[in-house]
C-alpha positions as CSV (number, residue, x, y, z in Angstrom):
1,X,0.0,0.0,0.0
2,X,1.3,3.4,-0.8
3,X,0.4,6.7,0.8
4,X,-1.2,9.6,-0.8
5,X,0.4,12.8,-1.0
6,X,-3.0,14.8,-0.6
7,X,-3.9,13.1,2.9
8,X,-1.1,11.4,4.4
9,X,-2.7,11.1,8.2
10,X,-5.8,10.3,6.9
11,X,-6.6,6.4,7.6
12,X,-4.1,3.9,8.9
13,X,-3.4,2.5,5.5
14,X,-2.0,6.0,4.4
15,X,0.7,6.6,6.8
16,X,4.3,5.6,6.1
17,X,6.3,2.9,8.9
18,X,5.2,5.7,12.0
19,X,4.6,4.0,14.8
20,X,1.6,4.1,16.5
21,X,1.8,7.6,18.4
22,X,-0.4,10.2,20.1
23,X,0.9,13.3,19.3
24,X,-0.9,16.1,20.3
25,X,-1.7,18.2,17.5
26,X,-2.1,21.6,19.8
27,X,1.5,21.3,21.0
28,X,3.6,18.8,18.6
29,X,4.3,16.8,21.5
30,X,4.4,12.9,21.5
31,X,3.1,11.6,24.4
32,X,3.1,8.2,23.9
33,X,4.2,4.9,21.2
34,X,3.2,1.7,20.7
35,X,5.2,-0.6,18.3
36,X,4.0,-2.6,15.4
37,X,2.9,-6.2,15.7
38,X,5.3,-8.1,13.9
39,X,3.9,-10.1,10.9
40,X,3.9,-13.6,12.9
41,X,2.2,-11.8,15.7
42,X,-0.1,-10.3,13.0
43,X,-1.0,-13.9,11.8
44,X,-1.9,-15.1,15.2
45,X,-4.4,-12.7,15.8
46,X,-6.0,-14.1,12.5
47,X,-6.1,-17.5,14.4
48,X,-7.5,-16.0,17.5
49,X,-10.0,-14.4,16.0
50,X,-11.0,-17.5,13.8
51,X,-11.1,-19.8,17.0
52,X,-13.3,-17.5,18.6
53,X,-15.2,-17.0,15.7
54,X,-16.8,-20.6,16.4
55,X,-18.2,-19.8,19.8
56,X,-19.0,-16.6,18.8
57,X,-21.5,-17.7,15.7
58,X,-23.3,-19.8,17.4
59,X,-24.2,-17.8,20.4
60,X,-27.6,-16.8,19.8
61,X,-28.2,-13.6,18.0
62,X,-30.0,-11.5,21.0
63,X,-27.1,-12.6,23.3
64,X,-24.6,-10.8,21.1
65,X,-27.1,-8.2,20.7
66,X,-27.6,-7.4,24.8
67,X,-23.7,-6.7,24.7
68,X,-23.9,-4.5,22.0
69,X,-26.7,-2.6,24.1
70,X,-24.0,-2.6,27.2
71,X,-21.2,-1.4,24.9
72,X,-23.2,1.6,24.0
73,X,-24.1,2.1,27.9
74,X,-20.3,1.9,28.8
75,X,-19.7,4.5,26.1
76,X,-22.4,7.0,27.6
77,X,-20.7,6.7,31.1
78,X,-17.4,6.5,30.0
79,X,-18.5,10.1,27.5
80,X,-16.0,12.2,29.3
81,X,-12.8,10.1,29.6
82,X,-13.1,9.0,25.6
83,X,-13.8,12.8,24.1
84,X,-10.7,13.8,25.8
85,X,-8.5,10.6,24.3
86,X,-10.3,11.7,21.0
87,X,-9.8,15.6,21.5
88,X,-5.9,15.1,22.7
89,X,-5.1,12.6,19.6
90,X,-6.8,14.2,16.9
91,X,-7.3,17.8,17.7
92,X,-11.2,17.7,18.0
93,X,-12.8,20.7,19.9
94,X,-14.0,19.0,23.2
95,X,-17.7,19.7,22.8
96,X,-17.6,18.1,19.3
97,X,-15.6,15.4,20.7
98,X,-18.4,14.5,23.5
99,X,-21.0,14.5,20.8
100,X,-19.2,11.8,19.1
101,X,-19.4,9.6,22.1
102,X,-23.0,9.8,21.9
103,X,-23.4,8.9,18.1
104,X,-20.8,6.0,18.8
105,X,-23.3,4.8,21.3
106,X,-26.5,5.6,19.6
107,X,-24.9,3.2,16.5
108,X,-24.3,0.3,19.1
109,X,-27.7,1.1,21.0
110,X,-29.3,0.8,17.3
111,X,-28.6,-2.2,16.0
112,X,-28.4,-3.8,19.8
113,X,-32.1,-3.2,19.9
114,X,-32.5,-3.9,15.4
115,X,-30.3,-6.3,14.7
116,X,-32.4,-9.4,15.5
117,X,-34.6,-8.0,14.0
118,X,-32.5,-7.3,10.8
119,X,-31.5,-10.7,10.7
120,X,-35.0,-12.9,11.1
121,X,-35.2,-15.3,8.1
122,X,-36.6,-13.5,5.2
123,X,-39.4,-16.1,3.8
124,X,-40.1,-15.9,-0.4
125,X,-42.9,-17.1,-1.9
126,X,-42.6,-20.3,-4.0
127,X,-44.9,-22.9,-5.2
128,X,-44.9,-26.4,-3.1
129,X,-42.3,-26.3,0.1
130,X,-40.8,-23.3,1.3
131,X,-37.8,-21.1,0.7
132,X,-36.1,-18.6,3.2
133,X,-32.7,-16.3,3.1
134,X,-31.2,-16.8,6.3
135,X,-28.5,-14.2,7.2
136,X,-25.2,-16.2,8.8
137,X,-21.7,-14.6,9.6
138,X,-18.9,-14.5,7.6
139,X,-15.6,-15.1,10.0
140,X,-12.9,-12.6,10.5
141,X,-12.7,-9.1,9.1
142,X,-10.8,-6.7,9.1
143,X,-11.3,-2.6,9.5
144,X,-9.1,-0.1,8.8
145,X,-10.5,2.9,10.2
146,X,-9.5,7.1,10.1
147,X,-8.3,9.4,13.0
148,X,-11.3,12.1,12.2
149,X,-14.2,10.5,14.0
150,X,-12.1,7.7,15.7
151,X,-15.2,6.6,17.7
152,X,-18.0,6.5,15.1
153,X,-16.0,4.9,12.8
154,X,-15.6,2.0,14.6
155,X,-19.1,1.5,15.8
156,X,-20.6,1.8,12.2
157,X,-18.0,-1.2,11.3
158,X,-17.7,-3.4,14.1
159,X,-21.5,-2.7,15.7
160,X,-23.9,-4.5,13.1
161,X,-21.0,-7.3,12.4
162,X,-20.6,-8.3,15.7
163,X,-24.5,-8.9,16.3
164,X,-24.3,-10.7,12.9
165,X,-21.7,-13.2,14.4
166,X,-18.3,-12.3,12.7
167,X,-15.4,-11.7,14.8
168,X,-13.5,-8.2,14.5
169,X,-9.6,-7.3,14.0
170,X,-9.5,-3.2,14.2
171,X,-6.2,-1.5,12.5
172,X,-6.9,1.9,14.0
173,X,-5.3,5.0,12.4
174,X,-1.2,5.2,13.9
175,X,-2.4,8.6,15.6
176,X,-5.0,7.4,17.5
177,X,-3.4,4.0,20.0
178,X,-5.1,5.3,23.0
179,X,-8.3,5.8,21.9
180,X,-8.6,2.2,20.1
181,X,-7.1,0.5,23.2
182,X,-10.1,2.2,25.1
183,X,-12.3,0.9,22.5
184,X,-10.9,-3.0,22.9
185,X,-11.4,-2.3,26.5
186,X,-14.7,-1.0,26.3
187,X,-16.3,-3.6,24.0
188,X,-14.1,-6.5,26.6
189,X,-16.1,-4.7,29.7
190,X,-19.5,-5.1,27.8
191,X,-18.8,-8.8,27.3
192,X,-17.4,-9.5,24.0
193,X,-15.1,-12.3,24.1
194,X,-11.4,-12.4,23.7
195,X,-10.6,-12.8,20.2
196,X,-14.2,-12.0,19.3
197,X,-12.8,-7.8,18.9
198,X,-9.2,-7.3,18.3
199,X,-7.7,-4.2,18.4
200,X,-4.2,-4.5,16.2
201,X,-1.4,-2.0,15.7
202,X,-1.2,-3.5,12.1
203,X,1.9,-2.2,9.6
204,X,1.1,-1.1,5.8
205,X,3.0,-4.0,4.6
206,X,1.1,-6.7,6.6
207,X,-2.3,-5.5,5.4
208,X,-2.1,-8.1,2.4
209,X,-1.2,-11.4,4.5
210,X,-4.2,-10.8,6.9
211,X,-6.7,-10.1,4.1
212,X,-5.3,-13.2,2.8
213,X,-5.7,-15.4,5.2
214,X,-8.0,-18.1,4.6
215,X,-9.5,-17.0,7.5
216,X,-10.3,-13.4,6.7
217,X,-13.5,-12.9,4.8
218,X,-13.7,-9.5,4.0
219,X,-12.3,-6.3,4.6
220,X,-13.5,-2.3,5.2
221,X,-11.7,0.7,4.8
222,X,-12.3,4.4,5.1
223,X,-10.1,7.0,3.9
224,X,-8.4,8.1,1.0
225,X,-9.2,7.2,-2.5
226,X,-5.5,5.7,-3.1
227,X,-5.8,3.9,0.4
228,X,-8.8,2.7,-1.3
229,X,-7.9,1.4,-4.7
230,X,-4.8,0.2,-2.7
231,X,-7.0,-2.3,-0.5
232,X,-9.4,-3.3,-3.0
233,X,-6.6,-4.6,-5.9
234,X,-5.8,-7.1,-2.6
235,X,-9.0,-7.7,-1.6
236,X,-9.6,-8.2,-5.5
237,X,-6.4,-10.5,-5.9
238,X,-7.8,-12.8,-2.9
239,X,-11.2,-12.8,-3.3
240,X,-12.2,-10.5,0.0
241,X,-15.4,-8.6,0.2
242,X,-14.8,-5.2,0.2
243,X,-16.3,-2.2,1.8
244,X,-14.7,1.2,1.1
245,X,-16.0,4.8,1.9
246,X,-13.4,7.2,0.9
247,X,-12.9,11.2,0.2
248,X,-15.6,13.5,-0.9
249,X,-16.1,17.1,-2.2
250,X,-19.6,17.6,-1.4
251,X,-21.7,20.3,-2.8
252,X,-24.0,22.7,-0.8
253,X,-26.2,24.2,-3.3
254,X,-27.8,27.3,-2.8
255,X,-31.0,27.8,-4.7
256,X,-32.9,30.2,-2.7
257,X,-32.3,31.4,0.6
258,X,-35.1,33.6,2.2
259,X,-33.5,33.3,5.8
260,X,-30.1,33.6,4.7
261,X,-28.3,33.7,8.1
262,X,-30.0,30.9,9.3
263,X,-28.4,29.1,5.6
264,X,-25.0,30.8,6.7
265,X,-25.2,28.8,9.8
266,X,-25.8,25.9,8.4
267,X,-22.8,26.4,5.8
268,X,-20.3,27.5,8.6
269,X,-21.0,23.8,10.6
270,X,-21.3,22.1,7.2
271,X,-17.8,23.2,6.5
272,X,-16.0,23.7,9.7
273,X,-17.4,21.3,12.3
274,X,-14.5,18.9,13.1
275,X,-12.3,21.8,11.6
276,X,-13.5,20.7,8.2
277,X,-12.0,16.9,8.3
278,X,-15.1,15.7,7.5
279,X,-15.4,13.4,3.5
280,X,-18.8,14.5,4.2
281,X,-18.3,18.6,5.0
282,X,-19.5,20.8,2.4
283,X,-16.7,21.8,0.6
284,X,-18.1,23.1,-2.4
285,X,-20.9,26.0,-1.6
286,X,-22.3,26.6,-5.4
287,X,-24.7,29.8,-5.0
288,X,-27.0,31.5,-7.2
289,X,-26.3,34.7,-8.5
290,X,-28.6,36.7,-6.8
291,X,-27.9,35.8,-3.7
292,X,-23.5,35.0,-4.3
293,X,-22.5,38.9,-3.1
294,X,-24.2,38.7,-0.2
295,X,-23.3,34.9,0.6
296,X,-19.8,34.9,0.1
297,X,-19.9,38.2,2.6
298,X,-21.6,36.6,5.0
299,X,-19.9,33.6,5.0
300,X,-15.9,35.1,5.7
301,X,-17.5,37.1,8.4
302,X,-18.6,34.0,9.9
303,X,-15.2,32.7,9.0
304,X,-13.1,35.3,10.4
305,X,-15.2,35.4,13.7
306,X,-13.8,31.7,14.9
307,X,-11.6,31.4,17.6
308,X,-8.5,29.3,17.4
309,X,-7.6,27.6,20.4
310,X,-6.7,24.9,22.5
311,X,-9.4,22.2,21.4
312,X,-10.0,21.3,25.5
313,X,-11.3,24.4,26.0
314,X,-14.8,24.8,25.8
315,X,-14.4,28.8,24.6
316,X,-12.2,27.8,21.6
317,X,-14.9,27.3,18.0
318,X,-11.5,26.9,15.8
319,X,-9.3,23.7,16.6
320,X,-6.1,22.6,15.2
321,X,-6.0,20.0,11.8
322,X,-5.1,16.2,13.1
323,X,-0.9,17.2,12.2
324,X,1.4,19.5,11.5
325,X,1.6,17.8,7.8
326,X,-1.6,18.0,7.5
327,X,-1.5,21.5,7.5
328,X,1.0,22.2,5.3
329,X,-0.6,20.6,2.7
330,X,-4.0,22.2,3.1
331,X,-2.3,25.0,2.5
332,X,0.0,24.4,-0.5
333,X,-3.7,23.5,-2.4
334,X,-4.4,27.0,-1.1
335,X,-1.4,28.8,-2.5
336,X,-1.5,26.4,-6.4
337,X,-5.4,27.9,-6.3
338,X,-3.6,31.5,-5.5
339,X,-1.1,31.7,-7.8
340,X,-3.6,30.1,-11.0
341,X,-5.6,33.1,-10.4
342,X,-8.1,32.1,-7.3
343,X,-8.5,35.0,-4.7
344,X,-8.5,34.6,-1.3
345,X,-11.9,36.5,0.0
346,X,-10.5,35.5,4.2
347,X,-7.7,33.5,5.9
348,X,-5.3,31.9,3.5
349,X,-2.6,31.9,6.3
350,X,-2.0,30.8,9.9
351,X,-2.7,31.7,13.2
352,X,0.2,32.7,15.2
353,X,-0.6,30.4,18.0
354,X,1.2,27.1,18.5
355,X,0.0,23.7,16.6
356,X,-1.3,22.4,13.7
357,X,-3.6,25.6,12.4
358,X,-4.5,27.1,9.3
359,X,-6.6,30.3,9.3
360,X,-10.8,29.7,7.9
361,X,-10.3,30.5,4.7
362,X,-12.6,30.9,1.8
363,X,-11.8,30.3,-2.1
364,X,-13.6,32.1,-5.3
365,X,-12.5,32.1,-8.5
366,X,-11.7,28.6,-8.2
367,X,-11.8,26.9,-12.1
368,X,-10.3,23.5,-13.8
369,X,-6.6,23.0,-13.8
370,X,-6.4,24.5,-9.7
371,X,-5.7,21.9,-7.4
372,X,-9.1,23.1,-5.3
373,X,-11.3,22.2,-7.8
374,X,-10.3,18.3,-8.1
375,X,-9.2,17.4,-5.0
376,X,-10.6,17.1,-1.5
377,X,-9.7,20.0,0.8
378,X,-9.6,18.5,4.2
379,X,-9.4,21.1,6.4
380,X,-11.4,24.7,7.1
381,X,-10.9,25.8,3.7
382,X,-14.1,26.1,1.5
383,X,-14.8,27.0,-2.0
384,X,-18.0,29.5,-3.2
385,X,-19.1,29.3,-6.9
386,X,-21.7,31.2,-8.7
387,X,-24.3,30.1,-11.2
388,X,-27.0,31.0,-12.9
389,X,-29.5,28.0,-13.0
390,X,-30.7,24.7,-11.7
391,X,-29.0,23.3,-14.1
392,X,-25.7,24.6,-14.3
393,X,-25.9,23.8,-10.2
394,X,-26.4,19.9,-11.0
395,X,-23.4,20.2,-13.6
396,X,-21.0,21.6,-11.7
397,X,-21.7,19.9,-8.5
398,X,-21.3,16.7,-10.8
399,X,-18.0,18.0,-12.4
400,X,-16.4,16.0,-9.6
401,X,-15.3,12.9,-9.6
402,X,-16.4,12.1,-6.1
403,X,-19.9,11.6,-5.0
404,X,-20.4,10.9,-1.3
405,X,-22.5,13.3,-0.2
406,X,-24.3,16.4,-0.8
407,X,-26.7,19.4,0.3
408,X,-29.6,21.4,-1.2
409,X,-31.1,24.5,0.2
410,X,-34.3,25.7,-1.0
411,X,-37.7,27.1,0.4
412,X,-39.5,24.9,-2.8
413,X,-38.8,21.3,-1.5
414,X,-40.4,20.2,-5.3
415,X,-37.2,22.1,-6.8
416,X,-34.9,20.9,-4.5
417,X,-36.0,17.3,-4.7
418,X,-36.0,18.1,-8.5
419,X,-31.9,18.8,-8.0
420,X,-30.8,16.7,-5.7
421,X,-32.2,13.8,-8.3
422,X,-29.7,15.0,-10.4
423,X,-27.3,14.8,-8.2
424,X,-24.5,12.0,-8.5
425,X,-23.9,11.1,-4.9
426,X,-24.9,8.4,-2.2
427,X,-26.5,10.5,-0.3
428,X,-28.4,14.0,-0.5
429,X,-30.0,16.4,2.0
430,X,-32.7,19.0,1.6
431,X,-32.4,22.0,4.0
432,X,-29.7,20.5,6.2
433,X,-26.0,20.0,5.8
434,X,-24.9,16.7,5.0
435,X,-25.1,14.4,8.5
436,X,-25.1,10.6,9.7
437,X,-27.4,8.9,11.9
438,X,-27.4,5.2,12.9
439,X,-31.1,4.4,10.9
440,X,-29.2,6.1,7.7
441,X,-27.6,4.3,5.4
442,X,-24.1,5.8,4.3
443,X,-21.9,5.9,1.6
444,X,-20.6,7.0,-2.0
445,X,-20.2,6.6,-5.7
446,X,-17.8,7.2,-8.3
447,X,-14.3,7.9,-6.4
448,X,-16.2,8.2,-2.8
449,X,-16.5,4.2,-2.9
450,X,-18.9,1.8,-2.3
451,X,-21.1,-0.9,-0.3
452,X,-23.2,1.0,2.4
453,X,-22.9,1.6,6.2
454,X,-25.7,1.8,9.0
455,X,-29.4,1.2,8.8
456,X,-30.7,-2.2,7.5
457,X,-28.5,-1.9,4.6
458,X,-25.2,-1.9,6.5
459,X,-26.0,-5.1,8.3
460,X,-25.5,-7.0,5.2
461,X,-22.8,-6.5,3.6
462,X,-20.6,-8.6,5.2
463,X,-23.6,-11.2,5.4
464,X,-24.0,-14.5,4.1
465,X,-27.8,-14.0,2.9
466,X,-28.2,-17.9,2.2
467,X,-31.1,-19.0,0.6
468,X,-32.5,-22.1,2.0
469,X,-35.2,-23.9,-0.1
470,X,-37.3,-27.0,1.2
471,X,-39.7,-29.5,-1.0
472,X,-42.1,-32.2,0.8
473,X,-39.7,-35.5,1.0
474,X,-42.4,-37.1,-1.0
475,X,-41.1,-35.2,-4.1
476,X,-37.5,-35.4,-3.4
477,X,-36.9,-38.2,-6.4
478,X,-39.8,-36.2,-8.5
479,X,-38.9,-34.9,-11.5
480,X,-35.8,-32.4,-10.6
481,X,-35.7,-28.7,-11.5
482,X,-34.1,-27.0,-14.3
483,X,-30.3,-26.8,-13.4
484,X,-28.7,-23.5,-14.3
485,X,-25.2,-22.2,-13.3
């Protein structure tokens, strides 16, 4: 696996031979290491997790559902110790940080109280006997998981595939140890088995022999779009299911606005919540014409009046990015934009505070051929464009070629609905930046990925939906059916 040059930090899989470290990205400090597993101790985890794997399948399915329920009860009470592992890793201001913890916990809660459900036999209707799918686990899989949302990311992977019955290894991101060790703890205090979740400080280079293992039945990734193609050539070459949700540029579409601060709001947290490392922040704010002047003003006022900060304290609204890399190349995508012609409306710079910064900053004049109009910009750095229709609106936001997410806002829902079914992306919402919630299904086209996370759909993909069909034994040496395959 190679990493990419436009987010090295971004997932596990990007990073170069690190070792796992928290570094905190307010002071540059490292505060702690952990060294890599060596490739035999790698392997054995692969074992342990396919021995377990046994017990675990066939305990029924509302047993490993009630612990799925505790985990998400741990995670309430233990809110407070895990947003500050989360904030002092990764940078994430402390409030946003606690609000994680509580959509970590409403994704187990969900599918401990759904997943039975989600998994009853689905019955078909045949002619003489009966046929059913039956949902049965898999085996061992492995995640590969990002430092931005190190909580949620987890629990949308491991939550629904543990009630199903498969058995977990976890490669966290190399900047976040402490915060998956709490998460192996956590899911060990709620009652999961040892070997059943497996938290592994995995190297690059021994990605390939676990997903190869005859043990290993499928693997998940979010992140970068050349972490992605990277883990889906091996999944490809082996035969693994993959699951892969990776960058995004997401449009916010302005069509109307007849309360525009309350739309300004709604851009500022669609852009710069999680100091814009979101694949899901709007990052693209496409605006009509008659309202662009005033948009684009309101917007770097909003910009300018954040406050850059220690992310523990509750006063500070502008935290630092996840590394001082990170940084630096959020802002050389700045300065190519600059110096093709783009102009800089506010920020463009950094704060002269300590840390990992870079100033809000917002874009215009953005075209083809600038780095800022093809690539993600993972930070708070945002782009406004004007047009003149609907339809140029739907063309440009599909210019890209990533399609996660999206946003529409609109006072005539019929016209938004009208735009957003234009719109190439997984997922698209109408008056509201783009968000996640456990009874959501999430994910992408094009260069975003594919397969689907949460909801009913996200329970299935690393499912074996088996289809079991019974005849009357009185018919069993009857004239057989038409054999196809």
């Amino acid at each position: 696996m190679t990493p990419d040059p436009q987010h090295p930090e971004k997932t596990a899989s990007d990073s170069g031979h690190r070792p796992f470290a928290t570094v905190n990205p307010y002071t540059g400090e490292t505060l702690c290491e952990f060294p890599f597993l060596t490739t035999e101790e790698a392997l054995a985890a692969v074992e342990r997790a396919h021995q377990a794997f046994g017990t675990w399948r066939r305990r029924p399915v509302e047993d490993r559902a009630a612990i799925m329920r505790r985990a998400a009860e741990l995670m309430l009470e233990r809110r407070d110790e895990l947003a500050r592992l989360v904030t002092l890793e990764m940078g994430k201001l402390i409030r946003e940080s606690g609000l994680e913890v509580e959509l970590a916990a409403s994704i187990l809660k969900y599918y401990g109280e759904k997943g039975p459900e989600f998994l009853r036999p689905q019955p078909l209707e045949v002619e003489g006997g009966e046929a059913a799918i039956v949902n049965e686990p898999l085996g061992v899989l492995l995640g590969i998981q990002p430092w931005n949302f190190p909580l949620y990311q987890v629990a949308r992977f491991a939550a629904p595939y543990l009630v199903v019955g498969n058995t977990i290894l976890l490669k966290h991101a190399e900047s976040c140890p402490q915060t998956a060790l709490a998460l192996e703890q956590l899911f060990c205090d709620a009652g999961v088995p040892e070997g059943v979740y497996t938290n592994v400080f995995l190297e690059i280079s021994d990605v390939e022999p676990v997903v190869a293992h005859p043990a290993v039945q499928g693997v998940s990734l979010t992140g970068s779009e050349r972490a992605g193609a990277s883990v889906a050539e091996i999944a490809g070459r082996h035969l693994k299911r993959c699951v892969l949700e990776l960058g995004g540029s997401d449009p916010f579409i302005v069509l109307d606005a007849p309360d525009l601060q309350r739309t300004l709001r709604a851009a500022v947290i669609g852009r710069m919540a999680n100091t814009g490392q979101s694949c899901v922040a709007a990052k693209r704010f496409i605006v009509m014409d008659e309202l662009y002047d005033a948009f684009v003003a309101g917007l770097a006022q909003a910009f300018g009046s954040l406050k850059p900060g220690d992310p523990a304290d509750p006063a500070t609204t502008l935290g630092p990015l996840s590394s001082e890399r990170a940084a630096r190349d959020l802002l050389a995508q700045v300065q190519d934009a600059v110096e093709k012609g783009a102009t800089v409306v506010t920020g463009g710079g950094r704060p002269d505070l300590p840390g990992a910064f870079v100033e809000p900053t917002l874009l215009t004049g953005v075209k083809p051929g600038m780095r800022a109009f093809s690539e993600e910009l993972f930070g708070p750095v945002a782009v406004v464009y004007r047009v003149s229709s609907d339809e140029e609106a739907v063309a440009l936001a599909n210019s890209s070629s990533y399609g996660l997410g999206g946003a529409v806002f609109c006072s005539d829902l019929q016209r938004a609905r009208a735009v957003a079914d234009q719109l190439d992306s997984g997922m698209v919402w109408i008056n509201h930046p783009t968000s996640s919630q456990a009874n959501l299904p999430f994910g992408g086209v094009k260069r975003s990925g594919y397969g689907r996370e949460l909801d009913r759909l996200g329970i299935f993909e690393f499912t074996n939906r088996k289809l079991v069909r019974t005849l009357p034994a009185s018919r069993s040496g009857g004239q057989a059916a038409q054999v196809v395959g």
